[in-house]
VEXTI-878498 format. One line per 4 residues: number of its first residue (from 1); their letters; for each residue y, z, x of C-alpha. Coordinates in steps of 0.02 Angstrom, whole numbers, plus 32768, in hexadecimal, padded with zeros to 4 digits. Layout:
// residues N
NUM	a	Y:Z:X | ... $
//
This chain:
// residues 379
1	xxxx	C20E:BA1F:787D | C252:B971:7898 | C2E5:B945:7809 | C302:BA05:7812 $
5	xxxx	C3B8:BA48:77D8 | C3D1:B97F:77CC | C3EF:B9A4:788B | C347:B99B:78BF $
9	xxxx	C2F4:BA1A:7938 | C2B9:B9A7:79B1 | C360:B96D:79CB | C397:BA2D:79E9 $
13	xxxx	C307:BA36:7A67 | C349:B9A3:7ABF | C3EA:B9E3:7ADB | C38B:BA91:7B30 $
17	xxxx	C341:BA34:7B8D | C3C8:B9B2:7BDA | C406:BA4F:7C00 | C398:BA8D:7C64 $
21	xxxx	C362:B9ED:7CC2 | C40A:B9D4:7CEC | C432:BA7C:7D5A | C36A:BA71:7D9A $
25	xxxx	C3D2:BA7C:7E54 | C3F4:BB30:7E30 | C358:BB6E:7E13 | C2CF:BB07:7E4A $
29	xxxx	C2B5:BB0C:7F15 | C226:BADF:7F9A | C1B3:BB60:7F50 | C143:BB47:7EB5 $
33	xxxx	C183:BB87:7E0C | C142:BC45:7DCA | C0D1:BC3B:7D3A | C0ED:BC4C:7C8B $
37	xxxx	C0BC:BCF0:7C8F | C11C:BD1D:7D14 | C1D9:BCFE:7CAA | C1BE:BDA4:7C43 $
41	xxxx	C226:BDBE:7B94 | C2B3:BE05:7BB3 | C2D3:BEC4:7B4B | C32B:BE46:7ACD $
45	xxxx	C295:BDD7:7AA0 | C218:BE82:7A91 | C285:BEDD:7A2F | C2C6:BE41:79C4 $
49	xxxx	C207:BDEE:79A9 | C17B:BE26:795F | C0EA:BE42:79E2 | C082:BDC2:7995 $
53	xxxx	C103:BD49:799E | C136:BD55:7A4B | C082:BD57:7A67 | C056:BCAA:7A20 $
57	xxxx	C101:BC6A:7A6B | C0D5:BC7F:7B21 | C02C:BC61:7AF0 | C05D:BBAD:7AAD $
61	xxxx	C0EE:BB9A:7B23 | C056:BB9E:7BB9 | BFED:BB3E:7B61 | C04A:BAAC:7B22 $
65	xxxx	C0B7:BAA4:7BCE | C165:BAE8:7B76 | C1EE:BB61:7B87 | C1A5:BBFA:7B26 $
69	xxxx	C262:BC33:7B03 | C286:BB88:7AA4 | C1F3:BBAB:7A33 | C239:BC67:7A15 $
73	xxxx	C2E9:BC32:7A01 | C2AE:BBA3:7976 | C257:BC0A:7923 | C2D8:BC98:7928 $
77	xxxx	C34C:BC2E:78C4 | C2D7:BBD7:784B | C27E:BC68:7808 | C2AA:BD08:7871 $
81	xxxx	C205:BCF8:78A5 | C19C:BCF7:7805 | C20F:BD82:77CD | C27A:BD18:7760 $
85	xxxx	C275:BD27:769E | C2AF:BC69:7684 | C25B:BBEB:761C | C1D8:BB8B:7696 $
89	xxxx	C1B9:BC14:770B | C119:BC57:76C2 | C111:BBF7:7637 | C140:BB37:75F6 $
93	xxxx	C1DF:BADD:765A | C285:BAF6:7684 | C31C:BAE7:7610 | C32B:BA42:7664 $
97	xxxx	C285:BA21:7625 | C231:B9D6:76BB | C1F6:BA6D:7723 | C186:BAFC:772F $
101	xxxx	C144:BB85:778C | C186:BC04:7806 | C1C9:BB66:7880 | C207:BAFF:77F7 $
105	xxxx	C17A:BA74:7807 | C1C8:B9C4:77A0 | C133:B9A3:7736 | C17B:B935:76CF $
109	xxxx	C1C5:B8A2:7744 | C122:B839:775B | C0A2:B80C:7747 | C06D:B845:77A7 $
113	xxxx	C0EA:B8CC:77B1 | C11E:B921:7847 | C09F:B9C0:7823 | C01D:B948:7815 $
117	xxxx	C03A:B8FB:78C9 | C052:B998:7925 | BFFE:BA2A:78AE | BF7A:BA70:7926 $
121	xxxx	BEFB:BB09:78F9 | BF48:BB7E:7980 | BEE4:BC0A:7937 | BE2E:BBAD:792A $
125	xxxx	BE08:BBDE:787E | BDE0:BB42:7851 | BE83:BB2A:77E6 | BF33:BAF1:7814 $
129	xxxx	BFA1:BB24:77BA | C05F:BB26:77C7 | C080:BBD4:7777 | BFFF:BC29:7803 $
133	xxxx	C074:BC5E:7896 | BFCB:BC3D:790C | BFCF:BB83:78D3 | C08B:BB6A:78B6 $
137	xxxx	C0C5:BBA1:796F | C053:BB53:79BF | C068:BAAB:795F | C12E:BAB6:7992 $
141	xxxx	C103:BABF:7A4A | C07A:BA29:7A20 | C105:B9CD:79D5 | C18C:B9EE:7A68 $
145	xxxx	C10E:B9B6:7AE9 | C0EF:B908:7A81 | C1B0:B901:7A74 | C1C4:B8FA:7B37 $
149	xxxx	C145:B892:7B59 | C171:B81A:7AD0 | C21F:B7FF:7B18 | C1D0:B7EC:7BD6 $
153	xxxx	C1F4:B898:7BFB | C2B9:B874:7BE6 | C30F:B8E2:7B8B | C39C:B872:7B7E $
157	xxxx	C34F:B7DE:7B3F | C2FD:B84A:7AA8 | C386:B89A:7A6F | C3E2:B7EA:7A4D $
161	xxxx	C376:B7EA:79AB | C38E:B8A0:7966 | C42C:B8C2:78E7 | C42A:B96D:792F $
165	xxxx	C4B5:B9F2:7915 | C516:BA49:79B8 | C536:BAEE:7955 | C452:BAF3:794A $
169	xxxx	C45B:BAB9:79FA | C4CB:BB58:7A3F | C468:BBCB:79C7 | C3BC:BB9F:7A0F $
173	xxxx	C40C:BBAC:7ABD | C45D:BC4E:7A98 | C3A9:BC9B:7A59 | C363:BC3D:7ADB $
177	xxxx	C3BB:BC8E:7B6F | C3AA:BD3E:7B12 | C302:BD2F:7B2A | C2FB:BCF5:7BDA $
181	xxxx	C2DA:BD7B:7C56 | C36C:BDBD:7C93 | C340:BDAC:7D70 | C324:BD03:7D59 $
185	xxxx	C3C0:BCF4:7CDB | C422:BD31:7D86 | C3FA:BCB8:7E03 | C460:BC3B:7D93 $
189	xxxx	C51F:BC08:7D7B | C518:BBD5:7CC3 | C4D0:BC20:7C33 | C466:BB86:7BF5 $
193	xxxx	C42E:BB4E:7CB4 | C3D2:BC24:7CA2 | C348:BBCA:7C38 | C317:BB4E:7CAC $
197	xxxx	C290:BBD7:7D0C | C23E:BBE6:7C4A | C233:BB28:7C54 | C1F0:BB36:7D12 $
201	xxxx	C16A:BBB1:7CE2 | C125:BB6A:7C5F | C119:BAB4:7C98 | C1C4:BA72:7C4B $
205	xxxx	C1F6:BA2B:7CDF | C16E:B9AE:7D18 | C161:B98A:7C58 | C1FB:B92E:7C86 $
209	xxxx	C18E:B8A3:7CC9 | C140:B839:7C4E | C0AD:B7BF:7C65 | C0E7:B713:7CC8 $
213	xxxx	C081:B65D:7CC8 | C073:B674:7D77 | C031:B5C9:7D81 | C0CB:B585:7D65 $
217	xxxx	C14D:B56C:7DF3 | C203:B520:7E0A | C256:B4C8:7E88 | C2F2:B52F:7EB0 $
221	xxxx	C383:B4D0:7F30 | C401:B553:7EE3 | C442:B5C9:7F1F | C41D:B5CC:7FC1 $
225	xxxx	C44F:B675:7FFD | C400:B71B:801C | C40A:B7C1:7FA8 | C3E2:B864:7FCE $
229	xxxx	C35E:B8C4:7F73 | C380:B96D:7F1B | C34D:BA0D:7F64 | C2CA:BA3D:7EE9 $
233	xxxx	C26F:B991:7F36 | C25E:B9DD:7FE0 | C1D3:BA4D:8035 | C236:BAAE:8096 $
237	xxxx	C2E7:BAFA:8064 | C380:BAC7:80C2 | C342:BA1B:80F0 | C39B:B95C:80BC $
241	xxxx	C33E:B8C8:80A6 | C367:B819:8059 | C2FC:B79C:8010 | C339:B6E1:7FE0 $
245	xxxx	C399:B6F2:7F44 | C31E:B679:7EE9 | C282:B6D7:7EF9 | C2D7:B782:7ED9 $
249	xxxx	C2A3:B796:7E3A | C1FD:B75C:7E4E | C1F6:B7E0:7EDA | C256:B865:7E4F $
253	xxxx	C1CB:B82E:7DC7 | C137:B83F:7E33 | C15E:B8F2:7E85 | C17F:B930:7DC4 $
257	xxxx	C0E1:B8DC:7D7F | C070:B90E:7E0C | C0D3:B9B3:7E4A | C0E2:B97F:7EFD $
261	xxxx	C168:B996:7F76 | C1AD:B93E:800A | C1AF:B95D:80BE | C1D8:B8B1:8105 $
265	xxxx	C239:B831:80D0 | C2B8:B7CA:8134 | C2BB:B7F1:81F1 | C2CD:B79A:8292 $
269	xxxx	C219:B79B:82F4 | C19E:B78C:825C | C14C:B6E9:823A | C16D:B6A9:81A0 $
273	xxxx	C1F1:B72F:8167 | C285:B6E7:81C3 | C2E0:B690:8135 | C2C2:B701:80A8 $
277	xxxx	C227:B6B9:8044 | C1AF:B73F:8084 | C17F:B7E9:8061 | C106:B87A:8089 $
281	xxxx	C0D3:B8EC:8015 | C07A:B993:7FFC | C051:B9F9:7F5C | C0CE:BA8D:7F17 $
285	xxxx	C057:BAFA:7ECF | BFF1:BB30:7F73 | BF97:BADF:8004 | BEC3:BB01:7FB7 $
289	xxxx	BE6C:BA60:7FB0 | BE56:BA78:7EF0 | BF14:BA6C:7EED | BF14:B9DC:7F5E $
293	xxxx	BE93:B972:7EF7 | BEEE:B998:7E46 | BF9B:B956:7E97 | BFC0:B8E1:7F31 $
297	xxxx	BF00:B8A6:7F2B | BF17:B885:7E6B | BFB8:B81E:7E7E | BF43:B7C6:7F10 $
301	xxxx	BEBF:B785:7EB0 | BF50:B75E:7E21 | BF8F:B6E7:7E94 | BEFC:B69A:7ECD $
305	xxxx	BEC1:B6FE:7F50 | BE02:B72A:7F64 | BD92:B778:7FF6 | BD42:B6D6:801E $
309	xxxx	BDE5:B689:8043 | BE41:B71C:807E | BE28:B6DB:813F | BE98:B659:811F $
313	xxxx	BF04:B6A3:8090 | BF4B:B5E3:805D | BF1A:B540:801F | BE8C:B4EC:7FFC $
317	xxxx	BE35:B588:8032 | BE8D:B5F5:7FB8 | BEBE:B5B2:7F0B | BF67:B5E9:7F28 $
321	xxxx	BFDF:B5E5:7E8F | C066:B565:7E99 | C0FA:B5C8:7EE6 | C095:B629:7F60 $
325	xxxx	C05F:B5D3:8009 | BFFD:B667:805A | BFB4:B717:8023 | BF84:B78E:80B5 $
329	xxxx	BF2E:B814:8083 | BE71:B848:80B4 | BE0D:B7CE:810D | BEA2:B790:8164 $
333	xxxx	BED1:B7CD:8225 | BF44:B868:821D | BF6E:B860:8172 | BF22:B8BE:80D2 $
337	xxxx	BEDD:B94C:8077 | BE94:B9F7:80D5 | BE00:B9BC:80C5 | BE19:B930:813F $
341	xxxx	BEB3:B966:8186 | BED8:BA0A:81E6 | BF14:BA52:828F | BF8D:B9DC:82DD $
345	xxxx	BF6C:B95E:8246 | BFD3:B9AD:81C8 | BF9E:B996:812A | C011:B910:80BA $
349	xxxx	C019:B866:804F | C06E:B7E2:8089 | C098:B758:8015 | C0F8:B6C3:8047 $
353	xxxx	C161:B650:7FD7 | C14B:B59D:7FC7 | C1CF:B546:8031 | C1D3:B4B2:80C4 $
357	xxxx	C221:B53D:813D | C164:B596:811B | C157:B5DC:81C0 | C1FE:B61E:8209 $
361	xxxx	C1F9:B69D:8269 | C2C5:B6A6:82BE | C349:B6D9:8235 | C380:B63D:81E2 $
365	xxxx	C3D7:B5FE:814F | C38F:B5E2:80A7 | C321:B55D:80A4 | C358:B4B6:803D $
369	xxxx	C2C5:B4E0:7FB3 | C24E:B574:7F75 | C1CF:B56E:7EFC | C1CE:B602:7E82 $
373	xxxx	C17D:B632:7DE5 | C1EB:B649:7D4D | C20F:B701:7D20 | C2A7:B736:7CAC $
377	xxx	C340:B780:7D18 | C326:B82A:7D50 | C3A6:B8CF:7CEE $
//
């Protein structure tokens, strides 16, 4: 797996998925994204892979949060999925010596060697083992996920430390987009940017935001000036909305981590929102109050948010993280979930940014200073 082809796979995954971060835009609007199950194989990826294979690849692709298709399209080239007669497919390693099994596992670059990080029993036998297909798929998309989340969800970041080889990079891509359904391969302008639904329905895209010390903040002064945030951000299509450029990625980070979406952020007329350090948020994936709790009222009680304090939603009611001067969400007038909030309460979150303009209401510039807590740059 890792060390593979001396290029490394996990670089070639890297590369997939800058790819598809980067074009996001295209594909990704106000609405929630489709399942996994939802981005069928394509005529290509039926006739081309065994049934059991595509099988455990959208079975592991759902599971482990990644594009199915990348799975499919590594394991295309590494062993035509389990069909290949080379040394270390069924039997012993590679002619590199280092690898085995029908996604080329590096067994030999520890210890503890990359199979015996990732290798997971994806069949529940009891036994993992790297020539099983069961255990070997599944242990790819188990190794994919760590990947992401060990470079903070950044694909950029990760790939800095991969030797990886562009010619494996376009093959996995070109597999890749065979195998991607061929409606959702049309609502794109580029060939690559078609696999970014795959990465939608199966998670890929909020595994773009890795964990955070949210209890640490910075003093930002620069730059003061606003930025607008990308469609995809947005709860309803068409709209344009701005946030101060030094909490935008905070704002980026926490709508990927917690799948949320805005529907306020600066505007004349709104206290607090008036210079760009505030926001109001409601889930992507439906309005239940299951939904609710597992997103917006999760990233409350992250930040120090609690029912008991919720009347007040700040400090020293609330044990507010550092960079965040005030949480409304239930408990707290006109704000919150459905269960607190309906009629001519619409439902949201509103978080507000540390900053001494806390409060503004009129448009405004930046303020001199923000508090925010440190998240890599956003694709």
């Amino acid at each position: 797996m890792a060390g593979l082809r001396a290029a490394g796979i996990g670089g070639a995954l890297f590369v997939v998925i800058i790819a598809l971060a980067a074009l996001v835009p295209v594909l990704v609007g106000a609405g929630s994204c489709p399942s996994a199950t939802q981005v069928a194989p394509t005529d290509a990826a039926e006739r081309g892979i065994p049934a059991r294979y595509l099988t455990l690849y959208r079975q592991a692709g759902e599971h482990y949060r990644v594009p199915w298709q990348v799975l499919a399209g590594i394991g295309t080239i590494e062993s035509d999925h389990g069909r290949s007669a080379a040394p270390g497919v069924r039997s012993g390693v590679n002619a590199h010596g280092c690898c085995a099994g029908p996604m080329q596992f590096n067994l030999r670059d520890g210890p503890p060697s990359t199979w015996q990080r990732y290798g997971v029993d994806g069949d529940g036998d009891g036994i993992t083992d790297v020539y099983e297909p069961a255990d070997a798929i599944a242990s790819a998309a188990n190794y994919l996920g760590a990947l992401l989340r060990n470079a903070g969800g950044y694909a950029s970041r990760a790939i800095l430390g991969y030797n990886h080889s562009q010619a494996y990079v376009e093959d996995v891509l070109t597999r890749a987009r065979a195998y991607t359904d061929a409606h959702d391969a049309a609502r794109v302008e580029t060939g690559a940017a078609s696999l970014v639904m795959a990465a939608c329905a199966s998670g890929g895209l909020e595994g773009l935001a890795g964990p955070v010390d949210l209890r640490a903040a910075r003093r930002l002064t620069a730059a003061r000036t606003y930025r607008e945030l990308p469609p995809w951000t947005l709860a309803s299509a068409g709209s344009s909305v701005t946030v101060d450029a030094r909490i935008y990625d905070n704002v980026i980070w926490i709508l990927r981590r917690y799948r949320l979406r805005v529907t306020a952020a600066r505007e004349a007329g709104h206290r607090t929102h008036g210079d760009g350090t505030a926001v109001d948020l409601i889930p992507a994936d439906g309005v239940t109050q299951p939904v609710w709790d597992a997103s917006a009222g999760r990233l409350a009680r992250d930040l120090g948010w609690a029912p008991a304090c919720g009347h007040s939603g700040s400090r020293p009611g609330c044990p507010l993280v550092p960079a965040i001067q005030f949480v409304g969400y239930d408990g707290y007038p006109s704000h919150g979930s459905p269960r607190t909030c309906s009629g001519r309460c619409p439902a949201h979150l509103h978080l507000s940014w540390a900053s001494p303009c806390y409060g503004t209401s009129s448009l405004s510039p930046p303020c001199e200073a923000v508090l925010a807590f440190p998240t890599p740059p956003p694709l």
